[in-house]
Phi, psi and omega in degrees: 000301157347292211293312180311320194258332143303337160300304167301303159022260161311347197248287202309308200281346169173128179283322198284348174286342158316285212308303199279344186282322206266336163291330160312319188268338179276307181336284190322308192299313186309289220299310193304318177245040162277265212307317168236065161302000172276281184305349180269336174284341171322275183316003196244338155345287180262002149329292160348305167286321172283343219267276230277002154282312185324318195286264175354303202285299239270287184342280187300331185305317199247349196278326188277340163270357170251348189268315169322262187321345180244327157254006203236192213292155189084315174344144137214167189265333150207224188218109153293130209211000173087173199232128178074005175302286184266088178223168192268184195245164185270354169286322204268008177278323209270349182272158173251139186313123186344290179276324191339164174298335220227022195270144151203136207314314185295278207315311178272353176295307197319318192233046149219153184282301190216161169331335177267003194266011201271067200283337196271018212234076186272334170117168181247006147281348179268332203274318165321298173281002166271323139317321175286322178283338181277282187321311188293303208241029212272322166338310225274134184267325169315306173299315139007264192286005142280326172281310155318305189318313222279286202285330161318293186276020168265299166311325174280355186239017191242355138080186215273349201220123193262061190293145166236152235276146204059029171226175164237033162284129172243139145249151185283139198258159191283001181310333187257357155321298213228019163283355163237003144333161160272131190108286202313302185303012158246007153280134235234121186267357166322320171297330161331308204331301183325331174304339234230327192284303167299319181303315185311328189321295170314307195286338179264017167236008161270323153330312201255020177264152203272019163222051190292307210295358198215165216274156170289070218211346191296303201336304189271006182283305185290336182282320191302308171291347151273342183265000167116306184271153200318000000 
């Protein structure tokens, strides 16, 4: 029920963070149930359950104010913003953001169209302890399906075409896979970039879990022992 009324929420105060969050989140689920597939099915138990009241809460709530915006009078179907213009460069994850303290204004203007897109610019010390923790916990099926999230919403956010930096190779990027979905074509994909932000979250407080060091293997141990059974 929660789920339902923070979604809705979330759809009035702003859709595209919705969007990209949710895409984030298929990432992680894909990803998570490659790597464990025992425990995803675990995890998928009360989804089942839970889906369909969150649907049932969120639906009346939203439907008469998404059929306005998407059929009624005024409606469009997206945003034009040019194809492949605002997106990030495999440069601007190592960079710091323009004003930030460690920032510097010439670099980054370079590998953003303007100041308010530099979504992607964590710097090369966060990128950095994100490698080492991926490389350090790689065992881990979580850190897995984090890192797959990450390397997902970095590529959707370099938008269909991938240059790669100091060459004059473009690869086509999967961005142009899902540019004509509904939805997508009003989203500025630089901002994917932002999927990459909770994952860092995650991965420097699964380092600092007193069971970083030994496989996530503890879970059905720890479940077995709340219910009681051998």
């Amino acid at each position: 029920m929660l789920l339902g009324l923070f979604t809705a929420y979330q759809i009035f105060i702003g859709e595209e963070v919705l969007l990209i969050a949710a895409v984030g989140m298929l990432l992680f689920a894909a990803a998570y149930a490659l790597a464990d597939p025992g425990r995803a099915r675990e995890a998928a138990r009360p989804l089942r359950k839970g889906l369909p009241i969150a649907l049932a809460m969120v639906l009346p709530l939203v439907a008469g104010p998404l059929y306005v915006q998407f059929l009624g009078p005024g409606s469009y179907t997206d945003v034009p913003h040019g194809y492949g213009v605002v997106v990030n460069s495999p440069l601007s994850f190592l960079q710091f953001a323009g004003r930030s303290l460690a920032g510097n204004e010439a670099i980054a203007d370079r590998l953003a169209v303007n100041r308010l897109e530099q979504n992607a610019f964590y710097g090369w010390p966060l990128a950095g302890l994100a490698l080492v923790i991926a490389v350090r916990l790689w065992h881990r099926a979580l850190v897995k399906a984090l890192v797959c999230t990450a390397i997902g919403g970095a590529v959707l956010s370099m938008g269909p075409r991938i240059q790669i930096p100091g060459t004059h190779i473009v690869l086509p990027g999967p961005w142009r896979l899902i540019l004509d979905l509904p939805l997508f074509g009003s989203v500025i994909e630089s901002r994917f970039g932002m999927v990459c932000a909770p994952v860092l979250g995650v991965s420097s407080s699964t380092a600092r879990s007193p069971s970083c060091s030994s496989p996530d293997d503890h879970w059905p141990a720890t479940r077995r022992s709340r219910t009681g059974s051998p």
